[in-house]
Phi, psi and omega in degrees: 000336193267334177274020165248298226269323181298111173308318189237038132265134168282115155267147187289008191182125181317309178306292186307303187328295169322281198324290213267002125355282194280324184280316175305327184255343130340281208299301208248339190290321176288311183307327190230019184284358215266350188264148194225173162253170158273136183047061190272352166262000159303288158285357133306143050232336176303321193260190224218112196219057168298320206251010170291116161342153155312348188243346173267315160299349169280309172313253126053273179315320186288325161308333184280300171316359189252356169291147203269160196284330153318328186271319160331291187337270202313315194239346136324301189277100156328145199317301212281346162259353166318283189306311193281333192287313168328292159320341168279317174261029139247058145244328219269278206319304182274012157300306199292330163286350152272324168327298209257355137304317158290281166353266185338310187297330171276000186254350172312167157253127201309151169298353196276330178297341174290311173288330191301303183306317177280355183239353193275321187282334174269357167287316164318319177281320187277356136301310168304334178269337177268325167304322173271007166281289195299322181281327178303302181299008201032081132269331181311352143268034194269340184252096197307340162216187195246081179268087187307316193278308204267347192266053159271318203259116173301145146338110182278282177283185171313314194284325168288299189333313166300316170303339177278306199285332176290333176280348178286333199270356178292313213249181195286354175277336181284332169303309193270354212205350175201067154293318170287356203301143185227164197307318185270009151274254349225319185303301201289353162283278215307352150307305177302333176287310203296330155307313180324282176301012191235319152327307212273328189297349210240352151282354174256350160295326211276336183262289186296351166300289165275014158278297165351289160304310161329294186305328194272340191269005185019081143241022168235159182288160191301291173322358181253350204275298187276018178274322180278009173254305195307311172261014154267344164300317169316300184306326191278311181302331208283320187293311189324325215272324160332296168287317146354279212297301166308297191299350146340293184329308220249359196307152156252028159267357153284337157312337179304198206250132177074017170264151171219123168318138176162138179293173191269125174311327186282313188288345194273352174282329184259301172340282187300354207251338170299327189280312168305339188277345175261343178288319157280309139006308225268302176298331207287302188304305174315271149005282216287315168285347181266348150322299194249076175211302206281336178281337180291316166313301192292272165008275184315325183286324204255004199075133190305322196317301157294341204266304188304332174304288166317323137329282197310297173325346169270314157016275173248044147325040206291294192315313192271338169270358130331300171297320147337290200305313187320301158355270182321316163298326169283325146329282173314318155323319200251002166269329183302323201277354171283331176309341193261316169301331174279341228276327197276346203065010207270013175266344166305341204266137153065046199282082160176153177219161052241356178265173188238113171057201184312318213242166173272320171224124187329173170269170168336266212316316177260026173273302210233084183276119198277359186252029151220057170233174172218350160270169195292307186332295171095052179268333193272017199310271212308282178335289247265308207277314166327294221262325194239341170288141147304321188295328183286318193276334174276329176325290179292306216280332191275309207274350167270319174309278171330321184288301168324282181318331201281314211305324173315319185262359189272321169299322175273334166284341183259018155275273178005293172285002167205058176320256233288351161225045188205130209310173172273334192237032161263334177293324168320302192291335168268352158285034188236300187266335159309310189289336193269332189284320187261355146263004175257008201254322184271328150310288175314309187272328171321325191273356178273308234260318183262018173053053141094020202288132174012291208272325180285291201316274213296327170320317185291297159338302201286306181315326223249310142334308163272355174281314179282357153280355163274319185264331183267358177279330187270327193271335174286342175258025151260036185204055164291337184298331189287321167289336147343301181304312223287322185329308211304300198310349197244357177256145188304189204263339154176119188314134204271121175207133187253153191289190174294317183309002239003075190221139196306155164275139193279187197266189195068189165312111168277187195213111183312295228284352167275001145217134221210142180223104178041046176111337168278137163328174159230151187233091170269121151216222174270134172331142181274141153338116153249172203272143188300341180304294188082044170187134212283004181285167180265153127350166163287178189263140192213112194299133175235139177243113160275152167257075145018127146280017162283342183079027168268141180244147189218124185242127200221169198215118184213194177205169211296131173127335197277166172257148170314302198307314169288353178267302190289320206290309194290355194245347189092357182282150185255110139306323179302002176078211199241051175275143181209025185216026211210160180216003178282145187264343137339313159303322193261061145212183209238158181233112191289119177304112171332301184316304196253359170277315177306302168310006181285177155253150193311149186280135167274171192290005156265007184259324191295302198300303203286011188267358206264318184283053186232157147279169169056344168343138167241181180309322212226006166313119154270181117282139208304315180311332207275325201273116157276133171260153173235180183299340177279337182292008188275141173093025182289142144272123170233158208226147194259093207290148177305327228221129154200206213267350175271318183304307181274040176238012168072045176242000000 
């Protein structure tokens, strides 16, 4: 039986094989067929039957299944296939934990539909910006019709020129306001309309073609499918409503004695607020996937369990995603309300600040002018007056502009002040939008001071875009849970991460205290950095102090090659602040004395993202794992941050 059973002997002869065969399976085959092994063509392959028959080898396997798995263990398997099979079944588990990661990504919508969606929004900026180039330059009526297809192709010769110019001298703007216009101005408007529409012709290809296509192969995820429907509808209202606007223009009641030609401010107000609705559209859909994507990454490093931790802690971020949401809403408010400013000329009015004329605020008589009520009553004075005074209208767009700036900077400070519970790179992101509010606040009065010129006015357009991409790029991570949602569903029921031993994480809820290697904690975190030695032997000796955030110094003797992390380990120091409920590596990290961050090697970029979910960050922040010491570091200080994601998640 043992010259069958022995994994690495070769018998030397078919005959003895047959014998003991036949006698192993006399004894034991009846008696022991109902017990088996797990993963019995794993150990066939372990064992060795080169010199058996083919009828010894069948015999042979089958004869292995009636040993009970007790007996394998023990007395069968060698020591050295214990260990390669442990190893075999934790390689199989994390494969199968990649497999279901790679899925999941693949049921994600691909990063390319994310750029595509982000290079589709800057043809959207860059159209919005040309638009306020057409209104500055009054082009927008040099082209009297709507030609969707044919009207791509600009006037080739003379003679189409003349057709165009002849059709211009028809309307009411060349009659009241450019009888003198000579042809090759008459070229330079119609090059900015015709840019315009030749934009908008070449965003609804560049957007409805391949939502189309999408749509019809239903390869993208469900929440994305009625957003690619919602803007190519958009993309198609937006030329009607376009054309709407021009034909304002072109009314013959403008021709009358004391009219000024000029599309209608309302319709040129739904123009721009259409555009902006695709724009955001664009950034929100784009973003949101490269969102959950980055979140499916982190997940797979940190485990769902933490991923879920992090959420809720951005969660309950109430007060700054409020403030945020306000932001945002005012952003908008004061972009609609420029629309109402170019539409009126009313940037024309009060060119200086921070006072208007002589005064801070005109007087009564001219806010609330009565020859813009249109009832005999005048109930509608006060509305009528919002909407159709210049003055008024330029009033509200500076008290909306001034609310935007304060409430913007009001965001980084009240971040600021609560640094420590709240991620970097959400703190990042509101230095973004203070610095995007207050340039844009010095564009706008810059373009009052100078009566408006072309290049500040549209800059100022332009401006205004980016400020609201900014407050909606800081208000989509303070709203993780809806790409939350979608990553979770799509990840196993709890992602699998292994410890330092390699031995598989059991299932559920993680837990520290459930996993433990010979009295220690376990620590998932990012593979360590390893020291330019390139080898485990030790080092010279190289003094480290951590500091408490109590300001107790703890001086240790460690040695060149180890990481902080392994030095706080060995010694009993907690990187985590007083967390006892957390596996996130985000959390363990040191806050580096400056004398000494500059002698680091630069963090890489998985070091960043998980330092982006961390609290409390400072300027010189690390991970613990990441930093190796070497001989300059001796006598480096690292400080323990008061504050971290276990603290604020109140464990």
């Amino acid at each position: 039986m043992f010259g069958v059973a022995l994994p690495h002997l070769r018998l030397r002869s078919a005959a003895i094989g047959k014998l003991c065969i036949s006698s192993a399976h006399k004894s034991i085959f009846g008696s022991l067929r109902s017990s088996s092994i797990t993963n019995v063509s794993a150990f066939s392959r372990r064992c060795t039957f080169t010199h058996l028959s083919p009828l010894s080898q069948t015999t042979t396997k089958q004869s292995l299944l009636s040993f009970s798995p007790r007996i394998l263990k023990n007395t069968l398997f060698p020591q050295s296939y214990k260990r390669s099979y442990s190893q075999q079944k934790s390689s199989q588990q994390q494969t199968n934990s990649n497999n279901s990661t790679s899925e999941a990504s693949e049921q994600l919508a691909s990063k390319r539909i994310a750029y595509w969606l982000l290079g589709s929004s800057v043809l959207v900026f860059g159209i919005v910006v040309v638009g306020g180039i057409t209104r500055l330059t009054e082009s927008g009526l040099s082209i009297t019709e709507w030609k969707p297809v044919t009207g791509a192709i600009p006037p080739l010769n003379h003679e189409q020129w003349m057709e165009e110019f002849e059709a211009y001298k028809k309307t009411p703007e060349y009659v009241q306001l450019k009888a003198n216009i000579s042809l090759d101005e008459f070229k330079h408007i119609f090059f900015w309309e015709w840019l315009h529409r030749f934009l908008g012709r070449a965003i609804g290809l560049l957007i409805v073609v391949p939502s189309a296509y999408m749509l019809t192969k239903r390869n993208t995820s469900r929440w994305l499918r009625w957003r690619l429907v919602s803007m190519s509808g958009l993309v198609a209202l937006q030329g009607v409503i376009g054309w709407w606007m021009v034909k304002s223009g072109l009314s013959k009641r403008l021709f009358e004695e004391g009219a000024h030609p000029r599309v209608s401010h309302y319709r040129l107000a739904i123009h721009l607020s259409a555009a902006v609705a695709l724009y955001i559209g664009l950034i929100w859909s784009g973003t949101g996937i490269l969102l959950r994507h980055k979140m499916l990454q982190t997940a797979k490093a940190i485990g769902v369990h933490n991923m879920e931790n992090t959420v809720a802690s951005i969660n309950k971020l109430r007060g700054l995603r409020y403030l945020t949401t306000g932001l945002t809403g005012c952003v908008l408010g004061t972009l609609i309300s420029g629309a109402f400013v170019a539409g009126l000329d009313a940037g024309m009015l009060y060119c200086n600040f921070p006072k208007m004329g002589e005064r801070w605020i005109p007087p009564k008589s001219e806010l609330f002018q009565s020859e813009f009520s249109r009832r005999e009553d005048k109930s509608d004075l006060v509305w009528r007056n919002m909407l159709d005074n210049p003055v008024l209208v330029q009033l509200e767009h500076r008290i909306l502009g001034l609310t935007t700036l304060a409430l913007g900077c009001y965001v980084y400070f009240f971040t600021r002040k609560r640094l420590a519970r709240v991620p970097a790179d959400i703190f990042r992101s509101t230095k973004y939008v203070a610095g995007a509010v207050t340039a844009q606040a010095c564009l706008g009065i810059g373009t009052l001071w100078y009566v408006v010129p072309v290049w500040l006015g549209a800059t100022h357009q332009g401006g205004s875009l980016v400020v609201l991409t900014a407050s909606l790029a800081l208000l989509q991570k303070l709203l993780p849970r809806f790409a939350w949602t979608d990553v979770r569903r799509l990840l196993p029921q709890q992602a699998p991460v292994n410890s330092p031993s390699g031995d598989a994480a059991s299932s559920g809820p993680i837990r520290v205290n459930a996993f433990q290697t010979q009295g220690r904690r376990s620590f998932f975190t990012l593979a360590p950095r390893y020291s330019h030695h390139g080898s485990s032997a030790k080092g010279d000796v190289v003094h480290i102090t951590f500091v408490t955030p109590e300001n107790k110094e703890i001086t240790v003797a460690a040695h060149e090659g180890q990481s902080i992390l392994e030095v706080a380990h060995s010694n009993d120091i907690d990187l985590e602040g007083a967390c006892e409920g957390s596996v996130a590596c985000s959390t363990c990290h040191v806050i580096v004395d400056p004398e000494f961050y500059d002698k680091l090697e630069p963090p890489e970029e998985d070091e960043e993202d998980m330092l982006d979910l961390a609290f409390g960050l400072e300027e010189t922040s690390r991970l613990g794992c990441q930093v190796i010491l070497n001989k300059d570091l001796d006598g480096i200080r690292v400080r323990l941050p008061a504050q971290t994601r276990n603290i604020r998640l109140g464990r």
